[in-house]
N, C-alpha and C positions, 0 to 999 in steps of 0.2 A: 559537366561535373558529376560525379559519382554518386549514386544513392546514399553510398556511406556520408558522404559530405556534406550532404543539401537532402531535405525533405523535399518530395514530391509537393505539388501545391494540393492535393487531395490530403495531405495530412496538418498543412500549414495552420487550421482552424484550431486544432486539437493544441500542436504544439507552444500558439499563441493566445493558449486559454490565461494561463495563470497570469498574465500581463492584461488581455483584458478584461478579463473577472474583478480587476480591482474597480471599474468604473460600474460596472452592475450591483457590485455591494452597496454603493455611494448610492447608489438609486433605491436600493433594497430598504436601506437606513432610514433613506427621505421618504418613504413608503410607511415608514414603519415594522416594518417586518422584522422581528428578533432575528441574531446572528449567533448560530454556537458554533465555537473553534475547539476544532479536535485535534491529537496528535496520532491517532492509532486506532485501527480497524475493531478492536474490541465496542469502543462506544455503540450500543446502539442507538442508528441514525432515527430510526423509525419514530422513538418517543419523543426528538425532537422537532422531526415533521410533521405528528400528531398535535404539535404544541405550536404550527404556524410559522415553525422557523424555519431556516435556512443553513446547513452545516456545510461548515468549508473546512477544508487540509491546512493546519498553520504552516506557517514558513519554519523551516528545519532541515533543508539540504542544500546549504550554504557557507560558506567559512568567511561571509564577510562581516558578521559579527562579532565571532566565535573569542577576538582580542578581546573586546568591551565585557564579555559574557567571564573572560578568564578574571574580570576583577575580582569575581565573586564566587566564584565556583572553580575547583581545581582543576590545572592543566593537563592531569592524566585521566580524564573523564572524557565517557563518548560522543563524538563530535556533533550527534542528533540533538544531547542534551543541550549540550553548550548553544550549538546553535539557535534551537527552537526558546533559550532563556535568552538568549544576547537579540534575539528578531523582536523578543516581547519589551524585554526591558528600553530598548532602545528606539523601539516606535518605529522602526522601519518595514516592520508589512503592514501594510495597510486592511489584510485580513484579520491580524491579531487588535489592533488599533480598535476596530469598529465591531469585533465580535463582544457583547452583553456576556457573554460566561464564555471560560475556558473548559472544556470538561479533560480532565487525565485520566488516568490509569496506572495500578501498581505494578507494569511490564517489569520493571527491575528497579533496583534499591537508588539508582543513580534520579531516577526521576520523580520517585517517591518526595525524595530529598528537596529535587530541583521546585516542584510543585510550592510545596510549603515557601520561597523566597518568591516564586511569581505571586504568589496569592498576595503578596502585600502590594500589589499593582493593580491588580487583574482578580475579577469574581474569579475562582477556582471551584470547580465541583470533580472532587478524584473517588473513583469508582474503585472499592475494593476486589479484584479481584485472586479466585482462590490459584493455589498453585498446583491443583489436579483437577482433572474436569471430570473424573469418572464418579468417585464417592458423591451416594446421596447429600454429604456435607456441603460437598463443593457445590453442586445443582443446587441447592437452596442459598446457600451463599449468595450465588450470581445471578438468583432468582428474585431477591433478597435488594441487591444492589440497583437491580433494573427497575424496582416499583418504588425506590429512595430517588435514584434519581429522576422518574417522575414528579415525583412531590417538589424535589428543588424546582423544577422547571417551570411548576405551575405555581411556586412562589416566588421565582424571578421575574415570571412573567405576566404573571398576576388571569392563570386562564384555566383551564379545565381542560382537562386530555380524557378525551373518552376514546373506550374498548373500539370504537366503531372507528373514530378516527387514528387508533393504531392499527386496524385491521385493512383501514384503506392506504397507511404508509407504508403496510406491510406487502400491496401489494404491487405498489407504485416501484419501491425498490426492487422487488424481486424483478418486477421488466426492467429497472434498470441493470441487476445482475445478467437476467440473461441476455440483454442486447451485449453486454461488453466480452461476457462469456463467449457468445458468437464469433464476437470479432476477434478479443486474442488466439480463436479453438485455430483459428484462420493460418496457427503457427505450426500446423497442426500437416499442413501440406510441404508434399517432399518430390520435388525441391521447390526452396520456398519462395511465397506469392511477394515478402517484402521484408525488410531488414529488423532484425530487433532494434534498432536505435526508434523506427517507426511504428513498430506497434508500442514499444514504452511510452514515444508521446502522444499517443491516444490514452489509454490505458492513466497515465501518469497526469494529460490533460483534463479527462474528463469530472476529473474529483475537484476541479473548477467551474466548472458548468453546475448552477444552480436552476435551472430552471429542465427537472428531467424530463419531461415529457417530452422536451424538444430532443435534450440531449437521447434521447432513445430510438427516434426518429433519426437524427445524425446518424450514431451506430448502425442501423439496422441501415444503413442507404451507403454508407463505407463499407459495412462486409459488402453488400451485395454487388458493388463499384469492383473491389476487389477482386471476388469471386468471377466476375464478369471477364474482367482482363486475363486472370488468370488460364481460366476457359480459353481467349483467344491468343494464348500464348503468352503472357508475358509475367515470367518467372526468372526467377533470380539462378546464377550460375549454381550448380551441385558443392557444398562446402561440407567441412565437420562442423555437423548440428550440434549448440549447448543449448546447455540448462541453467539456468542463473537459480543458486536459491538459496538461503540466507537472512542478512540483513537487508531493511528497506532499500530501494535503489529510483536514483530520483536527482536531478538536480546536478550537485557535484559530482555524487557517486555514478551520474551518467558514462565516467570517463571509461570504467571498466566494459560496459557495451562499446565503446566506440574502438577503446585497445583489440578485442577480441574479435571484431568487425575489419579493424584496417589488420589485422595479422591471418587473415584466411580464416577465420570462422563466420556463421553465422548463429548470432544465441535466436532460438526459436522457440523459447518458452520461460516466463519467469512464474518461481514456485513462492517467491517470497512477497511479502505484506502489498506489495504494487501491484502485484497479478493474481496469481489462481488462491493462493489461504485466502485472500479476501470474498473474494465474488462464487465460488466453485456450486458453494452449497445457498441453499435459499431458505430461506423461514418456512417453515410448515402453515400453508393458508387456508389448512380443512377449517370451514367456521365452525365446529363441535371441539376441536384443539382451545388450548387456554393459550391466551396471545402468550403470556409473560413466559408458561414454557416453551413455547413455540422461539420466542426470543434467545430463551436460555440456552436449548439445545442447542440453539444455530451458530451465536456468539462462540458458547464452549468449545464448538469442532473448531475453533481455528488452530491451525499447529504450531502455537510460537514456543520458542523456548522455552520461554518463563513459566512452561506448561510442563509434569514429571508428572508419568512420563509422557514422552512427545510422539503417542504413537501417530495421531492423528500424519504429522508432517514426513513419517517414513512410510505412512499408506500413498499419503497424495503423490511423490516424490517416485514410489513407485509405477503409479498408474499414469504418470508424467514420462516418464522414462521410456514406456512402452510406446503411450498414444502418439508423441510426439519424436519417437525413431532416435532418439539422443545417442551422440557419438558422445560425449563428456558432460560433464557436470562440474562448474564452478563455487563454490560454495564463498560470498563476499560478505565478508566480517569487518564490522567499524572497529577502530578502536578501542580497546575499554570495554566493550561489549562483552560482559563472559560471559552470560548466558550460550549464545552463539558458540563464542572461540571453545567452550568445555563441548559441547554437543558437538563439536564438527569431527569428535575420531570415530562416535556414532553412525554419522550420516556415513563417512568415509568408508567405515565396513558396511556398510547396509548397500553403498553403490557397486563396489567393488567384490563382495560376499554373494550379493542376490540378484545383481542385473549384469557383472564383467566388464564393466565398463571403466574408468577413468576419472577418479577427482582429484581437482584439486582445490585448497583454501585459499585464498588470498585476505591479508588483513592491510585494508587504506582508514584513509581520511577524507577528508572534504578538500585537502590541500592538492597542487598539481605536482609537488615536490617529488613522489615516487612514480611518476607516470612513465618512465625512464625503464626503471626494473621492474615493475609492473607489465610493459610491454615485453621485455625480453623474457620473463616466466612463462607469458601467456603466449608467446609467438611460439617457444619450446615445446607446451603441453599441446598446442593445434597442430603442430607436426608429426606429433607423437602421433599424435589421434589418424 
């Protein structure tokens, strides 16, 4: 069977995290150990590792809710929302179930919204975030945000977060950025060492693994696994290289890698919230730095949307383009999402204006309903290529 079809058993651990992560929280709980459920890369992890807990990814790239979720929340709303409200309301992830707080974020007006109805289930802690990251307003804004939500944490959890212990979560994740950093850079080789469906479920698994120290250990012994093979020959046939960057991709939305995979491509790098905007940049760990700016800076570079302007995501997207040799560039829009769908004639000149290369949009769902012409768009644009 074909790499596209079947993970190797070197990846099989990764990609069968989220399934067994649920029986480690179940232990984590019996333990004691506080649980925060998050939806989005902005949360900083650190102050709630400094506070003894444990942060996990909630369920949100799924459409087996998404019916129960339409009771309460409108049908033309993006399918993340729906989702991550219909997993909560209806007690079907077991990560959202046994997480003590939800924390959000104000990414866009659709979840702001959604937020305020979970909170009548679910503790809710929503983090104001500003909609510019350059103005001194903004930097204190999110500066602002991040020493608030300290305070909740250590009144939900009844403990004390000292400077020392965010300095040593600050630097516990940074090795976890760079171990995973390593392994996706790994997409980085031409031609390449293993298929994007395999590096997303690393990458996509790992934000299930609760216990980092191992999980960095994992990383660092799979690049080098990799690397090794690689070395002794064993690489993937020559394809047109993508670039996936966009909306989150995860779950349902996996179907877009496996379309552009079985139609002669290989995607060899993702730019959006599952890969490089998350992990790229690391907290500044000089102990003379003030943690809370150190946080701030770091949070602020990420390149989302909901960010004007979004230069941060046309720098990354650049040096993406380059490092990793991109024959095209896919840009995968949910739904409803306008943040995205507005920004993509942006990206679209910036690909095609500054590097000559090839985009195109696509806009799905969580559903398998367009996977039909979704194929035949993307099988067109990799011949193009």
């Amino acid at each position: 069977m074909s790499l596209v079809t079947q993970l190797p058993s070197i990846f099989s651990d990764f990609s069968d995290a989220r399934q067994q992560g649920f029986l480690t929280v179940m232990e984590l709980k019996e333990q004691g150990v506080p649980l925060v459920g998050t939806y989005c890369t902005f949360m900083p992890q650190e102050i709630a590792m400094a506070a003894g807990a444990a942060v996990v990814s909630l369920c949100s790239t799924s459409d087996e809710t998404i019916e129960e979720a339409e009771k309460t929340l409108p049908r033309n709303l993006c399918p993340l929302i729906k989702s991550s409200y219909g997993f909560g309301k209806t007690d079907k992830c077991p990560y959202f179930y046994f997480s003590d707080i939800v924390v959000g974020e104000t990414t866009c007006d659709g979840k702001k919204k959604m937020y305020e109805y979970m909170a009548e289930f679910k503790p809710v802690h929503v983090m104001q975030l500003p909609n510019n990251s350059e103005s001194a307003e903004s930097v204190a804004l999110w500066r602002s945000e991040i020493i608030r939500f300290q305070k909740r944490l250590e009144a939900q959890f009844g403990c004390e977060i000292t400077e020392q212990g965010i300095r040593d979560a600050i630097d516990l994740r940074n090795r976890e950025r760079r171990a995973l950093t390593e392994f996706y850079h790994l997409g980085q080789l031409n031609p390449p060492a293993m298929t994007g469906r395999e590096i997303l479920s690393v990458v996509y698994g790992a934000t299930f693994k609760f216990d980092k120290r191992a999980l960095i250990g994992e990383l660092e012994t799979l690049t080098a696994k990799v690397r090794a093979e690689y070395a002794a020959g064993k690489r993937l046939d020559p394809r047109p290289r993508i670039l996936i960057t966009g909306c989150p991709i995860g779950g349902a939305a996996e179907k877009v890698v496996r379309i552009i995979e079985e139609n002669g491509g290989w995607v060899v790098g993702y730019e959006n919230c599952t890969g490089a905007k998350a992990t790229e940049q690391c907290v500044d760990e000089n102990p003379q730095a003030d943690v809370y700016d150190a946080l701030t800076e770091k949070y602020l570079a990420i390149g989302c949307s909901c960010i004007s302007p979004n230069t941060q995501r046309l720098n990354m997207l650049s040096e993406m383009v380059q490092d990793y040799q991109v024959d095209g560039v896919i840009d995968v829009i949910l739904q409803a999402c306008h943040t995205y769908a507005v920004e993509s004639l942006l990206i679209n000149r910036h690909i095609r204006e500054k590097h000559d290369i090839p985009y195109m949009a696509i806009e799905t769902d969580y559903s398998t309903s367009d996977t039909g012409q979704l194929a035949t768009r993307i099988a067109a644009f990799i011949e193009m290529l």
